[in-house]
C-alpha positions in Angstrom: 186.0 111.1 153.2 184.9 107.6 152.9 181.4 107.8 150.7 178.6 105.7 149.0 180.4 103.2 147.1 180.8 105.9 144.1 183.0 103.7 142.2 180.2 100.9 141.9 177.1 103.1 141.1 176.1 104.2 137.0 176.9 108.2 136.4 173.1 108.0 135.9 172.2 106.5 139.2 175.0 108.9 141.0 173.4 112.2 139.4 169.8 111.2 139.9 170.6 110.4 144.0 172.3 114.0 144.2 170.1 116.0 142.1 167.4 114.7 144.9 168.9 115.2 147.4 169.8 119.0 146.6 165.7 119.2 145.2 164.4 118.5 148.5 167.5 120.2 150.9 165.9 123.7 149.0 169.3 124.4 147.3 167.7 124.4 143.9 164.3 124.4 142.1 162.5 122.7 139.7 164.1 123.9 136.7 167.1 124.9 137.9 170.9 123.7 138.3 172.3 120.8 136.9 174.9 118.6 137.5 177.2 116.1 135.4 180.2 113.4 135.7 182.8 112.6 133.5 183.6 109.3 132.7 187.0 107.3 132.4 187.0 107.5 128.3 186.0 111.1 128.4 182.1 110.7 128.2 179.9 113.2 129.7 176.7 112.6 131.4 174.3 115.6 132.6 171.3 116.4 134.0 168.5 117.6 130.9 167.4 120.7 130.0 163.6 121.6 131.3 162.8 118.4 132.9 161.4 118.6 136.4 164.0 117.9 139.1 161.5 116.5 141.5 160.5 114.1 139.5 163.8 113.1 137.6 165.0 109.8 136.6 167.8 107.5 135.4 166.3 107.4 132.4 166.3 111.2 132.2 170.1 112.0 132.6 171.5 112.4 129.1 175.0 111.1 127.5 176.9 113.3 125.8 180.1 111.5 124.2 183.7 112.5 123.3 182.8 113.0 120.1 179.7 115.8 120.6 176.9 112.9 119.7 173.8 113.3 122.6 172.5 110.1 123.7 168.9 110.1 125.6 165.6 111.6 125.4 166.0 115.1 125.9 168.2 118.1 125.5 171.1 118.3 127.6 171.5 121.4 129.9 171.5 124.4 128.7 174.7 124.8 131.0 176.9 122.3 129.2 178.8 124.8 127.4 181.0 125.6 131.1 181.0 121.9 132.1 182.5 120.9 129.1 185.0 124.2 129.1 185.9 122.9 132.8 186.4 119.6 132.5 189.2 120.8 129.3 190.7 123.5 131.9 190.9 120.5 134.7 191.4 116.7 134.0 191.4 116.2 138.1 188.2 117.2 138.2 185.7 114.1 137.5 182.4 115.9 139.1 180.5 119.3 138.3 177.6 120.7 140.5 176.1 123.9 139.8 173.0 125.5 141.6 171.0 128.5 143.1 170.9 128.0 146.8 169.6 131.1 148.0 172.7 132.0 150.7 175.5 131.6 148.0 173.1 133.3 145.1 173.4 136.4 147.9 177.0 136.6 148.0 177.2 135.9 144.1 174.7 139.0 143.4 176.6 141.1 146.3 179.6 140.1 144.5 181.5 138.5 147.3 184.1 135.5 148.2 182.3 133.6 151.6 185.0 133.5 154.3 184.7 129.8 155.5 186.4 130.1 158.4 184.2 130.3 160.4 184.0 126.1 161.7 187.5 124.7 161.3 186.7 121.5 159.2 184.5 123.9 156.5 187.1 125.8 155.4 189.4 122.0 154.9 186.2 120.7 152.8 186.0 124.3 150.6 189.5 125.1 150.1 189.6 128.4 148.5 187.0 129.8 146.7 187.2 131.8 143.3 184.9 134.1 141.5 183.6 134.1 138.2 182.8 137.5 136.1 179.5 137.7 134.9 178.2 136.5 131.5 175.3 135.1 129.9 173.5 131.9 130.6 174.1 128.8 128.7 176.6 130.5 126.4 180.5 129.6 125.5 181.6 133.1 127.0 179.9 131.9 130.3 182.4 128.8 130.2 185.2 130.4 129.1 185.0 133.1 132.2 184.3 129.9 134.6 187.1 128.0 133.3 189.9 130.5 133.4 189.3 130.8 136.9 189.5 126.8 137.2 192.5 127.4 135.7 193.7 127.5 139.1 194.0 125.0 141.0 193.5 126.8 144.1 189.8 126.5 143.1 187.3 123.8 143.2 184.8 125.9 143.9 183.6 129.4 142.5 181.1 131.6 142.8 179.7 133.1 139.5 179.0 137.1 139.7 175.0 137.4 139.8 174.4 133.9 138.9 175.1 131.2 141.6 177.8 128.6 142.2 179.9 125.8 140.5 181.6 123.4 142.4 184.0 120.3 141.0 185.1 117.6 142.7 187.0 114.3 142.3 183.9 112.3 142.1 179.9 113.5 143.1 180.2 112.9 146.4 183.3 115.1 147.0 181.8 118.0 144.6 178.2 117.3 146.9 180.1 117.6 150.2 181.8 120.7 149.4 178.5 122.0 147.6 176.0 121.2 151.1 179.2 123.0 153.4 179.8 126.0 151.2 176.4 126.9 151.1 175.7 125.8 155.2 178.6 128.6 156.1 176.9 131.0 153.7 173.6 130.8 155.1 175.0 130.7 158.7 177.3 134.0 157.9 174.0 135.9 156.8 172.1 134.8 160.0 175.4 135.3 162.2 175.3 138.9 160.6 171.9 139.1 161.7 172.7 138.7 165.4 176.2 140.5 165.2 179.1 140.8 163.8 181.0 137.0 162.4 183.5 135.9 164.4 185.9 133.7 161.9 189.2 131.9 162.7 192.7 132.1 162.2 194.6 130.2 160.1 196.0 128.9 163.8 192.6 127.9 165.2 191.7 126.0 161.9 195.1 124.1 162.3 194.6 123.7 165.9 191.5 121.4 164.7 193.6 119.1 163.0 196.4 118.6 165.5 193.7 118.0 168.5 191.9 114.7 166.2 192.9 111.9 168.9 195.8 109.7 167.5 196.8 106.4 168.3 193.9 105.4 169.5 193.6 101.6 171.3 191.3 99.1 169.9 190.2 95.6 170.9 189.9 92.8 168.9 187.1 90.8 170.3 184.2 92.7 169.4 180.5 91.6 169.6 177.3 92.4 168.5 174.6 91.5 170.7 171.1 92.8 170.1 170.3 95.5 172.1 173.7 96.6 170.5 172.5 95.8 167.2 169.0 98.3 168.3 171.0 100.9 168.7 172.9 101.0 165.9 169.5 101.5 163.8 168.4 104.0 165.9 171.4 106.3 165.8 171.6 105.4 161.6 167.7 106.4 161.9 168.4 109.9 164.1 171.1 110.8 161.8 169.6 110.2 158.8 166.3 112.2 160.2 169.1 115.2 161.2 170.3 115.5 157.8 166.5 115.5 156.1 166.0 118.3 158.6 169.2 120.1 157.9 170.1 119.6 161.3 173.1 117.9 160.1 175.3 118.1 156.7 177.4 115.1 155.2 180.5 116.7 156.6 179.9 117.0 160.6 177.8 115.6 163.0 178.6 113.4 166.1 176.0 110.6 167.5 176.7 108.2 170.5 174.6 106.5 173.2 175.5 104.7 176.5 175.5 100.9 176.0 176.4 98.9 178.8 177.6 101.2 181.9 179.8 103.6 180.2 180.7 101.9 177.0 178.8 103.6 174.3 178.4 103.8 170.4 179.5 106.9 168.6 179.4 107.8 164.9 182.7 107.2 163.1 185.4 109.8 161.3 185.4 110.9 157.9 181.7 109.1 156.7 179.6 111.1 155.0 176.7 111.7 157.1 173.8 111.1 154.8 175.0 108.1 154.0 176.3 106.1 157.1 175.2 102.6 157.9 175.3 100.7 161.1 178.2 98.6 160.3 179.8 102.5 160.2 179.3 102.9 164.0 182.2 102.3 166.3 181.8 100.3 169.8 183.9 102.1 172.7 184.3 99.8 175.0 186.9 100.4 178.0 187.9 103.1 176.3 188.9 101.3 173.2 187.7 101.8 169.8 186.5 98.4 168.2 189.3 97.1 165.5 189.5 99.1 161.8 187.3 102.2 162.7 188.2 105.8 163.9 185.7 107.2 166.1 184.4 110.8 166.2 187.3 113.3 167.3 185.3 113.9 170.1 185.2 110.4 171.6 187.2 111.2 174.7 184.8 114.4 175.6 181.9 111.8 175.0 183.5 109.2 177.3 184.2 111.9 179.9 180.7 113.1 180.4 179.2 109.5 180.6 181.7 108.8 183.2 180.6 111.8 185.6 177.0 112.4 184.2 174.9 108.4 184.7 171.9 110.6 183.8 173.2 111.1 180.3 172.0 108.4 178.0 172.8 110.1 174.2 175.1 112.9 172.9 174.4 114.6 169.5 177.1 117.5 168.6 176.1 119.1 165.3 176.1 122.4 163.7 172.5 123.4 162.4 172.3 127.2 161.0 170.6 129.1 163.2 172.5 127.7 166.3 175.8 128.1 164.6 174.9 131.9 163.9 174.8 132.5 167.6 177.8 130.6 168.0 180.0 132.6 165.1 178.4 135.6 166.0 179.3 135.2 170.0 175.6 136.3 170.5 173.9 134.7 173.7 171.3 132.0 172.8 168.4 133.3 175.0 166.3 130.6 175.7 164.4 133.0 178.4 162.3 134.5 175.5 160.4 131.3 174.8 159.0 130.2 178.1 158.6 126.4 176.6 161.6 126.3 175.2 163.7 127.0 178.6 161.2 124.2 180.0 163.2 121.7 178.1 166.7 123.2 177.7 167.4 125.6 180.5 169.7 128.1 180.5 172.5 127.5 177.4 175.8 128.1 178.3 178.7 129.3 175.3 182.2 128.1 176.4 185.3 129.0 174.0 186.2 127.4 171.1 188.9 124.8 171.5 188.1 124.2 175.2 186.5 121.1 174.8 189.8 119.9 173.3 192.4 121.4 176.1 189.7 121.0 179.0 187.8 117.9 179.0 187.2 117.3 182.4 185.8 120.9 183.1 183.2 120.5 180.2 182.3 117.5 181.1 181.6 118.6 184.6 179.2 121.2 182.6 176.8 118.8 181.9 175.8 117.6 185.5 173.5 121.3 185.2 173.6 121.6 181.4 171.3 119.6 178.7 173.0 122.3 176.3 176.3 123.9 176.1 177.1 125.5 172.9 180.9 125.9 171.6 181.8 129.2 169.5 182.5 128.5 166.1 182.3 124.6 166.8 179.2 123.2 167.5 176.1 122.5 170.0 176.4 120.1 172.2 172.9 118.1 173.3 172.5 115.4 175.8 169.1 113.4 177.1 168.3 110.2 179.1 167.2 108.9 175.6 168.1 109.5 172.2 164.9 110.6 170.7 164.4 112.6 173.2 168.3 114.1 173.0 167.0 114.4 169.2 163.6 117.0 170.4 165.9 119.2 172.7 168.1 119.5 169.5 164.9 120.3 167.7 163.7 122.5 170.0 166.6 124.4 170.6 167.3 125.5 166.8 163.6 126.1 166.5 163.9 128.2 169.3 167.1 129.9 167.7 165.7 130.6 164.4 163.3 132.5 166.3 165.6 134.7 167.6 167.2 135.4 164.6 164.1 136.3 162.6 163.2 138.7 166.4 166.5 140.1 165.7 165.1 141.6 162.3 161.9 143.4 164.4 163.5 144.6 167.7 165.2 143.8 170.9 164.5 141.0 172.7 162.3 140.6 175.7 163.4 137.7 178.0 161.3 136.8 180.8 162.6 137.3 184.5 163.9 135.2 187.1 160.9 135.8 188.7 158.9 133.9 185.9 162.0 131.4 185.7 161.5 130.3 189.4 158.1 129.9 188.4 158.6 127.5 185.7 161.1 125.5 187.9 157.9 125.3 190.3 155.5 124.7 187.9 157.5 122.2 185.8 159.7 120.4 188.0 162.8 121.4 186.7 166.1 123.3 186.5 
């Protein structure tokens, strides 16, 4: 995955950015997890012990060398004990996270292994995952249960029995990535479980994924970047960035575009985390050609497709946000005729197959002349609008409108409203 420029940051700046970012995502709290890097010469920096992690600093994250000496202002974690014992077990490893999001805390205290097949590209970023016996906070027999199973290297992440997680990585980024889509397929499996039963893939259909990302695609050389070009660049960087404070949108999925100039439109690149993209990421498709030295979204040709037989559709956003994707693993129908406003501005949802919109393009895009929505089992949602802030509220409103129904599921059956009441909101509303 290309990343932030890892490579050029401080260990202290990297930590501090992460540790943030999983503070205010709600996959830890203010005293707990921690996280640490190792350095080239064997160093180890950390996260402190009891310091708040809303309010942490550079200045906070403690250095703790080769030798055992502590460099900084506080205590390092408590934790450190297993950091060190996996870093010894595994010299590919460069990046630790360990946390208590409250999705993979469930399957650690149930004491079970998350299935992450249930989106093709999660179970790619996870690999497999291991599992940890219990054993007491903080202590060396803690570490040396966590680094036998690292022993493996199967394993880059594992979940420890009534505890939480630890994840490692080759640098922070690739330990956050894994960390953010491990615990998006738990918390999707426990609302898909909700609805239904989970749906997950075969080893097949999780291959299939990889063999349908377009190759050989054309580019052009001549590329340039007028304003109104330029404009829409920041908005989409803007949208995306807004999806992934939301949790609309994790670093490893999540496709953007918008119409430019007749049907030539931006889309969001391949393999950039999404958190972090820029506008210089985003890739110009114009004539069908991808502008020279980027890889657009695998989804490019559906995008071009549906701005080519739909001129009322301005923006595309596919993502994969929780409550949406538990309807979609779970094969449970996304009634939209509970919530009278909601169908106002998304109409009847349609689910098509997974892998369709890879073997029939045309006939999907063909959906979208009488669908703002379409959702894709165990894929994705796909949105479209005549604007993309206004693409952005139907997303909005649609896994508002989901979570509902997932929390309804938990009371009683459903109660959709009639066609009777439908034909009056067509009336009333001007649509459908």
């Amino acid at each position: 995955m290309k990343q932030l420029d890892v490579q050029l940051m401080h260990p202290v700046e990297q930590i501090n950015i992460i540790i943030g970012r999983i503070y205010r995502s709600g996959m830890t709290t203010t005293s707990g997890g921690n996280i640490s890097i190792r350095d080239d010469n064997g160093d180890i920096w950390i996260t402190p012990s009891g310091v708040d992690k809303g309010n942490l600093t550079t200045k906070d994250i403690m250095l703790v060398k080769r030798d055992g000496s502590i460099i900084g202002p506080h205590r390092p974690s408590s934790e450190y004990p297993f950091h060190r014992a996996i870093y010894e077990a595994r010299p590919d490893i460069r990046a630790i996270i360990h946390a208590h999001p409250p999705a993979l805390v469930a399957f650690s205290i149930a004491g079970t292994v998350p299935d992450t097949k249930i989106v093709p590209q999660a179970h790619n970023v996870c690999g497999e995952i291991g599992f940890a016996p219990y054993g007491t906070p903080g202590s060396e027999d803690l570490g040396e249960k966590i680094a036998k199973v690292f022993q493996d290297k199967r394993y880059r992440a594992v979940i420890m029995e009534n505890h939480g997680v630890v994840l490692g990585g080759s640098d922070m980024m690739d330990a956050y990535q894994r960390f953010e889509t491990l615990e998006f397929c738990c918390r999707t499996i426990v609302n898909a479980g909700k609805l239904g039963k989970v749906n997950y893939l075969t080893d097949q259909q999780v291959n299939s994924y990889v063999n349908h990302i377009p190759k050989n695609i054309a580019h052009f050389m001549d590329v340039d970047y007028p304003s109104d070009e330029r404009a829409l660049r920041t908005e989409m960087v803007n949208i995306i960035r807004r999806a992934c404070d939301q949790g609309l949108m994790i670093s490893t999925y999540g496709t953007v575009s918008v119409r430019w100039r007749n049907d030539d439109f931006l889309i969001t690149p391949r393999d950039v985390a999404r958190w972090d993209i820029m506008p210089s990421d985003i890739v110009q498709i114009r004539n069908g050609m991808a502008e020279a030295g980027k890889t657009p979204s695998r989804s490019v040709a559906l995008h071009q497709r549906i701005y080519q037989l739909n001129p009322h559709i301005n923006s595309i956003i596919c993502t994969q946000p929780i409550n949406l994707m538990a309807h979609a693993v779970s094969g449970t129908k996304f009634d939209v005729r509970t919530i009278p406003e909601s169908w106002i501005f998304l109409q009847d949802v349609p689910s098509i197959p997974f892998g369709l919109i890879y073997h029939e393009i045309e006939d999907v895009a063909k959906m979208f002349k009488k669908n703002r929505v379409i959702m894709v089992e165990n894929d994705g949602v796909f949105v479209t609008g005549d604007k993309l802030l206004t693409t952005f509220d139907y997303l909005e409103v649609a896994e508002f409108s989901a979570n509902s129904l997932v929390m309804a599921s938990a009371i009683g059956p459903l109660k959709p409203i009639g066609d009777k009441e439908i034909d009056d909101l067509r009336i009333a509303f001007n649509v459908g």
